[in-house]
Legacy VTK file of the C-alpha trace (Angstrom):
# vtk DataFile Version 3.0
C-alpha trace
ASCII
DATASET POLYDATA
POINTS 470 float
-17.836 -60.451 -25.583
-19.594 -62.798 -22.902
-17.591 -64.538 -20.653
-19.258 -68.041 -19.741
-16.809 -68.371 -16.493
-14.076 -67.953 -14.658
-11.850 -70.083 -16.770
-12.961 -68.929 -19.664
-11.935 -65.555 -18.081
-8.247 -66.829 -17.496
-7.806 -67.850 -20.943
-9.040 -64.899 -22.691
-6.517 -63.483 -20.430
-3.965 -66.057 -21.957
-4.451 -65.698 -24.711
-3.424 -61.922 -24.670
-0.214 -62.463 -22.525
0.897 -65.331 -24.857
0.128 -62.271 -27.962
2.056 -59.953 -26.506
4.817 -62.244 -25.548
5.266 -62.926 -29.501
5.475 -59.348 -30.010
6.727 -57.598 -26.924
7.614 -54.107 -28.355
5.238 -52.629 -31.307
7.168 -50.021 -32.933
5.763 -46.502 -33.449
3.822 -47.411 -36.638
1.680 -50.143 -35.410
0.804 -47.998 -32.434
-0.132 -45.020 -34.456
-2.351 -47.411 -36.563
-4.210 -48.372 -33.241
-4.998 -45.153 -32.553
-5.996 -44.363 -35.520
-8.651 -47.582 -35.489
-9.619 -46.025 -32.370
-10.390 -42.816 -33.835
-12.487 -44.024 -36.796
-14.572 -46.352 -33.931
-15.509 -42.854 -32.587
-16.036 -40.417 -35.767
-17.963 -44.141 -37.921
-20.391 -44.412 -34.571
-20.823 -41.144 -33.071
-24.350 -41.399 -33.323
-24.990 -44.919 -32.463
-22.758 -44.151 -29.354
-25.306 -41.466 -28.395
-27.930 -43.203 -28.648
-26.504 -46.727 -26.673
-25.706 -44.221 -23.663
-28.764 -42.614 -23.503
-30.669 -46.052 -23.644
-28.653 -46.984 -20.809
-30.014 -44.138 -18.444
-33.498 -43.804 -19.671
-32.368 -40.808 -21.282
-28.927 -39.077 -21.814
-28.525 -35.709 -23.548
-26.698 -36.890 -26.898
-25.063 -33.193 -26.659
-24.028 -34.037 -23.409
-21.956 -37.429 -24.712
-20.646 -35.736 -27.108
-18.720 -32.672 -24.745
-17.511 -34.961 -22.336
-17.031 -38.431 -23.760
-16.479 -38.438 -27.514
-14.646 -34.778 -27.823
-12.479 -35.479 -25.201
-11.083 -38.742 -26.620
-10.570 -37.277 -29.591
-8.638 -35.039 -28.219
-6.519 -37.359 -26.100
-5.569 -39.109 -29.494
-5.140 -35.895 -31.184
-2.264 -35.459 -28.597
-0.640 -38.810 -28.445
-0.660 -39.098 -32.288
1.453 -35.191 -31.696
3.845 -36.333 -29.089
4.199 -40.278 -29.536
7.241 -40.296 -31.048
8.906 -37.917 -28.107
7.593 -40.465 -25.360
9.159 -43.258 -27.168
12.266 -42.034 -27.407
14.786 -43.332 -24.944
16.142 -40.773 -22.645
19.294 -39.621 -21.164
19.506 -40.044 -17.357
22.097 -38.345 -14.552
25.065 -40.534 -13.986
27.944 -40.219 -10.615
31.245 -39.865 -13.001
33.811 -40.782 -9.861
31.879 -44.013 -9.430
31.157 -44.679 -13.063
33.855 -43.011 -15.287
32.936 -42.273 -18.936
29.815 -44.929 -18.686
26.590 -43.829 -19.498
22.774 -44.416 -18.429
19.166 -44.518 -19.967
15.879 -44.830 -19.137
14.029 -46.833 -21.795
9.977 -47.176 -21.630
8.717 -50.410 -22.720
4.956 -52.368 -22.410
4.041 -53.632 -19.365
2.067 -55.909 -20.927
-1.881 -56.821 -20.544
-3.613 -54.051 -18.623
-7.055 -54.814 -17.122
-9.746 -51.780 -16.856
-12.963 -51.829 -15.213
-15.021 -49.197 -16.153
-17.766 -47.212 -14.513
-21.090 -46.706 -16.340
-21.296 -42.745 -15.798
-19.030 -42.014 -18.805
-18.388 -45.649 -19.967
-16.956 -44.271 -23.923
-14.530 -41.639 -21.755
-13.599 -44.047 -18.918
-12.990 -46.899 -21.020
-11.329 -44.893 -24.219
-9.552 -42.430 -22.764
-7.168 -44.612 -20.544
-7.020 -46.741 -23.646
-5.773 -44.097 -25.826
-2.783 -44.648 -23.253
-2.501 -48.072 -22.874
-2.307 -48.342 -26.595
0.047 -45.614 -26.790
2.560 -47.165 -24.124
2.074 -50.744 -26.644
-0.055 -52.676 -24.282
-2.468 -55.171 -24.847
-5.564 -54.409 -23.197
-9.416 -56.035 -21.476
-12.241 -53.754 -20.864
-14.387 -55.248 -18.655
-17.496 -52.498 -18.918
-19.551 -52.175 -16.201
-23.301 -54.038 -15.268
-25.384 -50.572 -15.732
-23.885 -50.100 -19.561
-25.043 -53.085 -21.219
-26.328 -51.004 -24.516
-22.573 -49.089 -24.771
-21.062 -52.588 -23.931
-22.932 -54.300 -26.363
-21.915 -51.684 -29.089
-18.482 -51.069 -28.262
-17.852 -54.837 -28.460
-18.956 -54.980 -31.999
-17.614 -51.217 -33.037
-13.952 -52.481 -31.889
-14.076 -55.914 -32.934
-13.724 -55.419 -36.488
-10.759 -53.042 -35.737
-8.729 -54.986 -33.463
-7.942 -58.343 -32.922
-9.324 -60.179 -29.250
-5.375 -60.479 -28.730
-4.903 -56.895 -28.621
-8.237 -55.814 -27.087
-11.298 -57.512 -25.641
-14.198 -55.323 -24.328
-16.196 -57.698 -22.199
-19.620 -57.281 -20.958
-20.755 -57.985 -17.688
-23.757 -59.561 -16.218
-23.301 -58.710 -12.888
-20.707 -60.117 -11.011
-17.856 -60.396 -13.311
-16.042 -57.773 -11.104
-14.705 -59.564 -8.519
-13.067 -62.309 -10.785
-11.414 -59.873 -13.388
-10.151 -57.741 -10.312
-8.265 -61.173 -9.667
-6.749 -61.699 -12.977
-2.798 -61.325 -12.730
-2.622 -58.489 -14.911
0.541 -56.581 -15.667
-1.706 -53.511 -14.522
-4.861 -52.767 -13.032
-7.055 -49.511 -13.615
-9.856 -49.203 -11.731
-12.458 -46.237 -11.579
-15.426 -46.139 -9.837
-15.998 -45.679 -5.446
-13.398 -45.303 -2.716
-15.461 -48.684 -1.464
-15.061 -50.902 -4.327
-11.590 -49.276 -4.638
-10.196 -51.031 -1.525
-11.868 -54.564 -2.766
-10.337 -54.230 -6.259
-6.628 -53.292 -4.872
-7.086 -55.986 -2.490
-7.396 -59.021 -4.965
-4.707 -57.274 -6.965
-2.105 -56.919 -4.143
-2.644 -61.169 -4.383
-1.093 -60.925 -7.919
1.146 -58.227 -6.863
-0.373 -56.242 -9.399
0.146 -52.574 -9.852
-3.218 -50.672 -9.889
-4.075 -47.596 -10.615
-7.267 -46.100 -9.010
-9.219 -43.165 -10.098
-12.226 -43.008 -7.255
-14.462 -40.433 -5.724
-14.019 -38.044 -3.020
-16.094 -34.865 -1.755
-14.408 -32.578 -3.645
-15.080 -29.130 -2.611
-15.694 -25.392 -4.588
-14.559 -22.575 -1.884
-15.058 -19.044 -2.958
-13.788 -16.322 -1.690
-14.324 -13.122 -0.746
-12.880 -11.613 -3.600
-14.617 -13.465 -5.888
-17.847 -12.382 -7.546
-20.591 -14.992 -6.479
-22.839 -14.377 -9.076
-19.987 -15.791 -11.605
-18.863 -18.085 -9.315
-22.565 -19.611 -8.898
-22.897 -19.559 -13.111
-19.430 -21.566 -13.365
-20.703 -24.221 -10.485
-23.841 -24.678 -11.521
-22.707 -25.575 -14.732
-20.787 -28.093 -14.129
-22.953 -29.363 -11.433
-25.538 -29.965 -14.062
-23.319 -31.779 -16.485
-24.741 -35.777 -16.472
-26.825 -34.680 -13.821
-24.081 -34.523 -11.221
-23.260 -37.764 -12.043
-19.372 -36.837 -12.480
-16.819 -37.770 -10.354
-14.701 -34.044 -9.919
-18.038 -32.398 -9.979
-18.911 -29.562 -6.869
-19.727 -31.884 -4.235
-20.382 -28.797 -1.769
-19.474 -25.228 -2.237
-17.993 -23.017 0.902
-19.047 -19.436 0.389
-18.707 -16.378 2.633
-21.820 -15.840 4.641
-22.661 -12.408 3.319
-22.641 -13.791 -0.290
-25.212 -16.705 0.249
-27.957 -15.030 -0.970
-26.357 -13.526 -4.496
-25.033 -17.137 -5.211
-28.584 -18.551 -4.953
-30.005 -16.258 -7.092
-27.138 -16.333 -9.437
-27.501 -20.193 -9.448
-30.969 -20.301 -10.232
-31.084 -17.840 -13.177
-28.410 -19.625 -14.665
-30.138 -23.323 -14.123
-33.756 -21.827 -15.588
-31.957 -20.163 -18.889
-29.826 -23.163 -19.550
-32.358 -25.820 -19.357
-36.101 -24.370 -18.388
-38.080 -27.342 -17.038
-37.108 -31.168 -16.051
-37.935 -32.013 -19.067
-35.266 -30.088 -21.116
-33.620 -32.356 -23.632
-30.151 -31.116 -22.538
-31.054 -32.517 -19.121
-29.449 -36.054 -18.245
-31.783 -38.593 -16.658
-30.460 -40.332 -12.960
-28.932 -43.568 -14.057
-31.518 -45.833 -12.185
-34.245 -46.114 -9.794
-31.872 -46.551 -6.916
-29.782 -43.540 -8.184
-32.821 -41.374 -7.682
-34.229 -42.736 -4.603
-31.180 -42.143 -2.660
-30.924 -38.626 -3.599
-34.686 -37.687 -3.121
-33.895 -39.229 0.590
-30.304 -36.958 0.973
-33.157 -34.141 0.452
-36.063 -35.681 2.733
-33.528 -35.892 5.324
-31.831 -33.061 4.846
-35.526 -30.978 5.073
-36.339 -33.094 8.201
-33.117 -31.858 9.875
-33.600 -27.977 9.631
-31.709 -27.378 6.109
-33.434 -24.958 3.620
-33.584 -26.952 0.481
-34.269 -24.985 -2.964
-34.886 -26.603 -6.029
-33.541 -24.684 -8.686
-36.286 -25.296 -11.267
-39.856 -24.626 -11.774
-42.010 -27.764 -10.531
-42.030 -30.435 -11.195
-38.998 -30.781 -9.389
-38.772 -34.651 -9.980
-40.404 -37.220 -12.131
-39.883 -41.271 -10.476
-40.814 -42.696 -13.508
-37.649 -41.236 -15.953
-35.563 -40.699 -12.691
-34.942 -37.620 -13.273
-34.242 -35.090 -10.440
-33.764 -31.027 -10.733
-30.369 -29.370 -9.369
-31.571 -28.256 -5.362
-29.250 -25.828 -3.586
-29.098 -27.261 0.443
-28.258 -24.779 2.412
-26.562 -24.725 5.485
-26.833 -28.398 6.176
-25.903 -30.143 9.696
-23.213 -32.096 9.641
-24.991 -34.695 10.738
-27.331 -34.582 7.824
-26.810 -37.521 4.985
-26.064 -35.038 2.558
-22.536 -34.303 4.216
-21.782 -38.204 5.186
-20.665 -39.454 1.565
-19.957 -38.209 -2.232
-23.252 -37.101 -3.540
-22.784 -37.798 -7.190
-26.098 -36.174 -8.497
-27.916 -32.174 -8.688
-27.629 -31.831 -5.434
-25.461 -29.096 -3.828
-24.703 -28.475 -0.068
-24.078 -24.440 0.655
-21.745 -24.145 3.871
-21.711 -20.429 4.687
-18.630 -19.507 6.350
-16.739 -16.415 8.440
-13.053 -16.842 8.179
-11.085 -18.678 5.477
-8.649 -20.137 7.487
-11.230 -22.206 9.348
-12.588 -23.731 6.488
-8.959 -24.590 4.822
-9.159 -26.150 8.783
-11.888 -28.321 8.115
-11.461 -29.312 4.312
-7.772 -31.069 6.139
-9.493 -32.897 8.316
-11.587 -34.890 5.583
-10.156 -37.566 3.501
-8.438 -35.743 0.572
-10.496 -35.167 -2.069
-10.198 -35.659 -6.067
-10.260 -32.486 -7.109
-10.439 -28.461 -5.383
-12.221 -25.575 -6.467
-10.551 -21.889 -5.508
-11.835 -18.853 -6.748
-10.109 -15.678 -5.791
-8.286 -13.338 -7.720
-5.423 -12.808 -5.455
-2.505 -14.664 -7.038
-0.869 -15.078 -3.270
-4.112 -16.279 -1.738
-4.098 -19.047 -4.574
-0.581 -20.360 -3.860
-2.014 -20.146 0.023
-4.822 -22.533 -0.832
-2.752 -24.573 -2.965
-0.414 -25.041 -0.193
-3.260 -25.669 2.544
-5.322 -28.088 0.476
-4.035 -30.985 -0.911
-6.238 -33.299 -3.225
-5.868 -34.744 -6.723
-6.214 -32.027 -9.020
-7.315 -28.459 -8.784
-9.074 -25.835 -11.718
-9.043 -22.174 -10.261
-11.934 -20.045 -10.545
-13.937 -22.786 -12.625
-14.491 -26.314 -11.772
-13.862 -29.473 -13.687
-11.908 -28.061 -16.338
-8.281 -29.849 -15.312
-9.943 -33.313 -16.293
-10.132 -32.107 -20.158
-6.556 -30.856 -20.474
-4.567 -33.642 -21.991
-1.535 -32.629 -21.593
-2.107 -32.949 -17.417
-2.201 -36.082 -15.387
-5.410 -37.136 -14.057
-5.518 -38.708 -10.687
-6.164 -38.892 -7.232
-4.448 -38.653 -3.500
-5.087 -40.499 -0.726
-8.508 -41.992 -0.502
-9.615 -40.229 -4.089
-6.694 -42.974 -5.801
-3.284 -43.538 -6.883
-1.826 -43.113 -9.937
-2.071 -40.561 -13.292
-2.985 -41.143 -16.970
-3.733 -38.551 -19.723
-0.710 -37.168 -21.855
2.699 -38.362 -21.016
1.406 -39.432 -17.668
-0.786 -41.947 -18.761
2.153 -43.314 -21.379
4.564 -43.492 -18.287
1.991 -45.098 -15.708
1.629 -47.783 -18.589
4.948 -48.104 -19.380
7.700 -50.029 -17.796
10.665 -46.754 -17.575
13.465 -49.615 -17.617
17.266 -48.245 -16.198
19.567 -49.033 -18.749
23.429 -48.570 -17.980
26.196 -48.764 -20.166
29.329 -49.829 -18.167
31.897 -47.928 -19.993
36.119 -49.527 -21.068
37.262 -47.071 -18.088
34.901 -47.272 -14.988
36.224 -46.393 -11.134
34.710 -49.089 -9.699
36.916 -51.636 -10.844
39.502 -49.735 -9.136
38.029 -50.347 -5.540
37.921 -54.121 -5.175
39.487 -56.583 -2.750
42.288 -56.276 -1.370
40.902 -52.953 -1.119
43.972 -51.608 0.887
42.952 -47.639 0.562
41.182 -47.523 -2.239
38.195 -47.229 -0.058
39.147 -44.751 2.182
40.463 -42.755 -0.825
36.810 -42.599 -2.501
35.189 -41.877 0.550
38.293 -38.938 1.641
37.112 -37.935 -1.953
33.618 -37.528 -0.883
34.553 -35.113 1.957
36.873 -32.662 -0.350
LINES 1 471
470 0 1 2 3 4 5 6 7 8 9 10 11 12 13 14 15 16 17 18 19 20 21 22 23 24 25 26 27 28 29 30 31 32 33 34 35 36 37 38 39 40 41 42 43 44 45 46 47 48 49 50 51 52 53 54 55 56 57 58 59 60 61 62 63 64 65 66 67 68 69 70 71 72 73 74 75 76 77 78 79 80 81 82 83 84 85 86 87 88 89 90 91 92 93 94 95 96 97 98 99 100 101 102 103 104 105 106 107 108 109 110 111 112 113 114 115 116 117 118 119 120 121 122 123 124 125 126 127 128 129 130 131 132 133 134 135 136 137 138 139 140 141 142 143 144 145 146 147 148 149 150 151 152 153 154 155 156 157 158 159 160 161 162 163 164 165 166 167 168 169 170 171 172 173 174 175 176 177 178 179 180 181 182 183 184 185 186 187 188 189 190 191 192 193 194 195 196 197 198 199 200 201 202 203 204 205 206 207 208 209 210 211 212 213 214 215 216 217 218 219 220 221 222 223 224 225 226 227 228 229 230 231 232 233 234 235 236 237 238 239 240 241 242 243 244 245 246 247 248 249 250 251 252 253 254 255 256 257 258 259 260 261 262 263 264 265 266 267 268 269 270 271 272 273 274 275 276 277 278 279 280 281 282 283 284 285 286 287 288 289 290 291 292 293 294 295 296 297 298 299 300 301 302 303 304 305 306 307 308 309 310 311 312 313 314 315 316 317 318 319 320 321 322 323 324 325 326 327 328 329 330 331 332 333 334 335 336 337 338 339 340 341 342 343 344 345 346 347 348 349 350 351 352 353 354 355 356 357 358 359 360 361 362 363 364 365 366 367 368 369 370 371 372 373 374 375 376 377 378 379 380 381 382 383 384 385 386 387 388 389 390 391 392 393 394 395 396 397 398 399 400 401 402 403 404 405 406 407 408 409 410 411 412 413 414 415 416 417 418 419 420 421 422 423 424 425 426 427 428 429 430 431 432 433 434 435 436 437 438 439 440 441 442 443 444 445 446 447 448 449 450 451 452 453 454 455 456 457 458 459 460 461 462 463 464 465 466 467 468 469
């Protein structure tokens, strides 16, 4: 859908809130049936949705889409269609017998409500669907407001889900341009929000006005660190291929790899047999396109710069190594940057990888606690004591050991960030709680203690707390 303005904005939004009002708590049924919609939207268009993508970055692998946007959602259904009924069901929570007697308690999840999501256009089916596969679970209403760069896979996924679900129960909007700023000020029940740590602060900002709860999934530089242990031929095949996924356009890929200074020259090597059997040339159809001009033009100048500031910079496939006019930009290897170099001031997000050689581990755990915490961490060691050591000494907001990205697949574990990578989880269970309301529920019971301490209180008081210190 278009939105004409502001107002017409707030009464979409209405609209929704009146809907769910009317019909507060969908039983198990009608949320199964909602997933299921979803589900057929996927498996009717899979091929449509492919091609929309792909249109929308000049080129997309369609093999690509399917791995990490449409497979995954599937999956996330497949495992809230297994384990609704379980979330649903209200559970049994700890209760003080000497101050409550024989009553009992509950915790009972119910909707929130509306939830608002702005999606990012590097996976805008995954991003959008996947958080909606939890939303619907939890019974929530819900408005996608896709982002600017997506306007193909907006334009689809409006007409793919309007046939399946009424506007009242979900509205994917498109968006011109600058419909961001207005729909982060909607007073939503919930806000998710994925995208930069920059845009991040602006869109929790106009939601602390509404004193709406947001949940942010942003960036971060999130770090691979092998060790010494660790073979770095494997380690550089593992990397590499997620650091080629969407062209690096991911945000848990490798932003920078630490490796052990003797092993620099085996991961390179490693690295760039594995880039030149996977995909050959630039022009290899498995090979994702930058998403726009400006995409590619910053990270052709991270690599100017970094060249101009004594950093050996290897491209990691035959020439040519970039083509302007389908933005498209071979994985380069940078190694041993400066710090002062562009490449190590912000999130990369593209085929470019910083190497940072290093001499002793502790010193780099050192330095990755001194950066903002990332969104995810890459160990790879074999020694089951040095990973609980690395675990312990890095904190960020998820972690895959000895591969990289895999965590983000696993439905059954929250997805999230820490610190200046986000706050809050969804996926799994996690995503049905952070949508949910987990409502206290006590039962006062015939025969409760506290009615025993009231005024005059004589020594009833001293008697509970003389109980207290037995």
């Amino acid at each position: 859908m278009t939105v004409t303005s502001s107002d017409h904005l707030a009464l979409l939004l209405a609209r929704q809130r009146e809907a769910q009002r009317q019909h507060p708590v969908p039983g198990e049924a009608e949320r199964r049936a909602d997933l299921l919609q979803l589900r057929a939207c996927l498996l009717d268009h899979r091929e449509a949705i492919c091609d929309a993508i792909s249109a929308d970055y000049g080129y997309r692998s369609p093999h690509e889409t399917r791995l990490t946007e449409i497979f995954p959602v599937l999956q996330d259904i497949e495992h809230a269609l297994t384990h609704l009924r379980r979330w649903m069901r209200p559970r049994r929570a700890e209760i003080n017998r000497l101050a409550f007697g024989l009553a009992s308690n509950r915790v009972l999840p119910q909707p929130l409500g509306v939830i608002g999501v702005i999606v990012p256009w590097n996976f805008p089916l995954n991003l959008s669907l996947s958080p909606l596969v939890s939303i619907l679970a939890a019974g929530n209403h819900a408005m996608l407001k896709m982002s600017e760069h997506s306007r193909h896979f907006a334009r689809l996924l409006v007409e793919i889900t309007r046939d399946r679900f009424p506007p009242e129960k979900l509205l994917v909007l498109e968006d011109p341009g600058d419909l961001g700023p207005v729909f982060s000020s909607l007073p939503f029940d919930h806000l998710l929000f994925t995208g930069s740590s920059a845009t991040g602060r602006k869109v929790a900002a106009a939601a602390a006005a509404n004193l709406c709860p947001v949940t942010l999934e942003l960036g971060g530089r999130s770090p691979a660190l092998v060790c010494d242990d660790f073979d770095p031929g494997r380690a550089a095949e593992r990397i590499i291929q997620a650091k080629c996924l969407n062209a690096g356009q991911i945000c848990v890929t490798v932003d920078h790899v630490y490796l052990p200074r003797a092993q620099v020259d085996r991961f390179v090597e490693a690295a760039t047999v594995a880039v030149r059997k996977r995909y050959g040339t630039l022009a290899s159809p498995d090979y994702s396109s930058l998403i726009h001009d400006a995409a590619y033009q910053r990270l052709t100048g991270l690599l100017t710069d970094a060249v101009e500031r004594g950093a050996r910079v290897l491209p990691l496939m035959p020439a040519p190594h970039h083509d302007a006019a389908t933005h498209r930009l071979a994985p380069h290897l940078v190694i041993d940057p400066p710090d002062e170099a562009a490449v190590m001031q912000g999130e990369i997000f593209g085929p470019v990888l910083p190497i940072l050689p290093y001499d002793h581990l502790d010193d780099v755990i050192a330095r990755i606690q001194r950066q903002p915490r990332p969104l995810a961490f890459y160990p790879f060691t074999r020694q089951r004591e040095r990973v609980r050591h690395l675990l312990e000494g890095v904190m960020s907001g998820g972690v895959t050991v000895n591969d990289a990205i895999f965590h983000v697949g696993q439905s059954g574990l929250p997805f999230g960030g820490v610190g200046e990578s986000g706050m809050g989880h969804y996926h799994g269970r996690a995503g049905f709680e952070n949508f949910s309301k987990l409502r206290p529920v006590f039962y006062q019971s015939r025969w409760a203690v506290t009615r025993l301490v009231q005024p005059p209180y004589g020594k009833a008081v001293e008697a509970v707390l003389q109980w207290f210190r037995s």
